[in-house]
C-alpha positions in Angstrom: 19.7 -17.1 13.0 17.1 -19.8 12.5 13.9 -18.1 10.6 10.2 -19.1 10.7 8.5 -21.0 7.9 6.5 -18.0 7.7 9.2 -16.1 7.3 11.1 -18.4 4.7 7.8 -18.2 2.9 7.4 -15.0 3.1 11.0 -14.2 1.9 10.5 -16.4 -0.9 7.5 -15.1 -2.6 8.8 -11.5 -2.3 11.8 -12.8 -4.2 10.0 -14.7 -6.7 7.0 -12.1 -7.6 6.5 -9.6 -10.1 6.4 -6.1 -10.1 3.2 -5.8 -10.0 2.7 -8.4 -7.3 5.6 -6.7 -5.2 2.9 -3.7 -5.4 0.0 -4.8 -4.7 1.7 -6.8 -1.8 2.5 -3.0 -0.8 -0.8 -2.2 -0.5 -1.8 -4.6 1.3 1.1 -3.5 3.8 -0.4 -0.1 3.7 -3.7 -1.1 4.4 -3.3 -3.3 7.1 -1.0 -0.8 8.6 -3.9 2.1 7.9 -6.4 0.0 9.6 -4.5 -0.8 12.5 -3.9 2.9 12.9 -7.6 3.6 12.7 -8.0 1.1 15.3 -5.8 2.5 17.6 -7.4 6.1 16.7 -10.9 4.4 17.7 -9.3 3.3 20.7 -7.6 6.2 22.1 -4.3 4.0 21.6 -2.5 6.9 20.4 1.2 5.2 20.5 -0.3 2.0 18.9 -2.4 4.7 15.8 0.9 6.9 15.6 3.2 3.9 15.1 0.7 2.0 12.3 -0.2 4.9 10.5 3.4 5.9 10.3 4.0 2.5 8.7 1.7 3.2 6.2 3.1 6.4 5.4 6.2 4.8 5.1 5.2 2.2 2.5 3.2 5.1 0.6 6.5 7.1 0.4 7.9 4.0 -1.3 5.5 4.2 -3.9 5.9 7.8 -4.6 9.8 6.9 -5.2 9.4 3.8 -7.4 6.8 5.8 -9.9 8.2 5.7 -13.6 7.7 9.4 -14.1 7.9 8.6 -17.7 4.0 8.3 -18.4 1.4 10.7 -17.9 -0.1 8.3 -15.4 2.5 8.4 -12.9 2.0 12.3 -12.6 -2.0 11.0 -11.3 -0.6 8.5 -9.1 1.7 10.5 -7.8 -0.6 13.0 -6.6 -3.2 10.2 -5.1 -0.3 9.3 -3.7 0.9 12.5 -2.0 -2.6 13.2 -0.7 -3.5 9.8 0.5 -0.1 10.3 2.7 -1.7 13.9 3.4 -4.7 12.5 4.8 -2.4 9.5 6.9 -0.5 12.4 8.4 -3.7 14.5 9.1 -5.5 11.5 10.7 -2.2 10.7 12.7 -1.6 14.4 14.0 -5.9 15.3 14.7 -6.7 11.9 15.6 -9.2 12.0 13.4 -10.6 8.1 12.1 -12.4 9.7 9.0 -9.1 11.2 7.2 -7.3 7.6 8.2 -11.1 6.0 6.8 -10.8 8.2 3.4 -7.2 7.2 2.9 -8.0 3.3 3.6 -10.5 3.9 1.1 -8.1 5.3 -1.9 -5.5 2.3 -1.0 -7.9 -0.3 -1.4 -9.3 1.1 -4.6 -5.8 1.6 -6.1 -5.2 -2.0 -4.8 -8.5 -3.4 -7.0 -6.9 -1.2 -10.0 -3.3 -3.0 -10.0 -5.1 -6.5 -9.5 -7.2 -6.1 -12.8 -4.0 -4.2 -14.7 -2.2 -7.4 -13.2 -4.8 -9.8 -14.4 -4.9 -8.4 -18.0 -1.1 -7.7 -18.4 -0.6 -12.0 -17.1 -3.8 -12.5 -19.8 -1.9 -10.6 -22.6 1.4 -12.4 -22.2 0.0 -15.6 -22.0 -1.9 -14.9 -25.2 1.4 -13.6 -27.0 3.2 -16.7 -26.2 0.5 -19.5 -26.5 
């Protein structure tokens, strides 16, 4: 099967990112996903808000299932995590665009979070080895 460029592309910087890229590239999945979902909630598109919402739940799940339960953070995460899928689920089954909103809202901040931790772990190795 002959793939895209895009999809070469795409292949190869999933193979060739970090951990923390690999997650924020999940968020960004998530979000997109969560704001097509909202879209189709805005639009009485129900199939088109049930199938991107669930996408995003889907990608959130993932997250809950990769946490290193090992730090006290995680046990915070975890729990932003559980009831930002919480608030997917309630948006999905009311068809209510503020719950789907709130829970765009937590995925971008989290997003912002692991893009600065990202930057200052990159800054801190680069300084140990320069």
């Amino acid at each position: 099967m002959i793939k895209s460029p895009y999809e070469k592309y795409r292949q190869s910087s999933v193979q060739t990112s970090t951990p923390a890229q690999l997650v924020i590239m999940l968020y960004d999945g998530a979000i997109r996903f969560a704001k097509i979902g909202l879209e189709g909630l805005n639009s009485q598109d129900i199939e088109k808000a049930n199938l991107h919402l669930g996408k995003a739940q889907t990608i959130i799940s993932e997250l809950m299932s990769t946490l290193d339960q090992s730090f006290d953070v995680s046990k915070n995460l975890f729990a932003l995590y559980e009831y930002t899928n919480y608030l997917l689920i309630e948006a999905n089954i009311r068809k209510n665009p503020e719950k789907a909103e709130e829970a765009i809202g937590y995925l971008t901040e989290l997003r912002e979070t692991w893009v600065q931790a990202s930057k200052l772990a990159s800054a801190q190795t680069e300084s140990a080895h320069g």
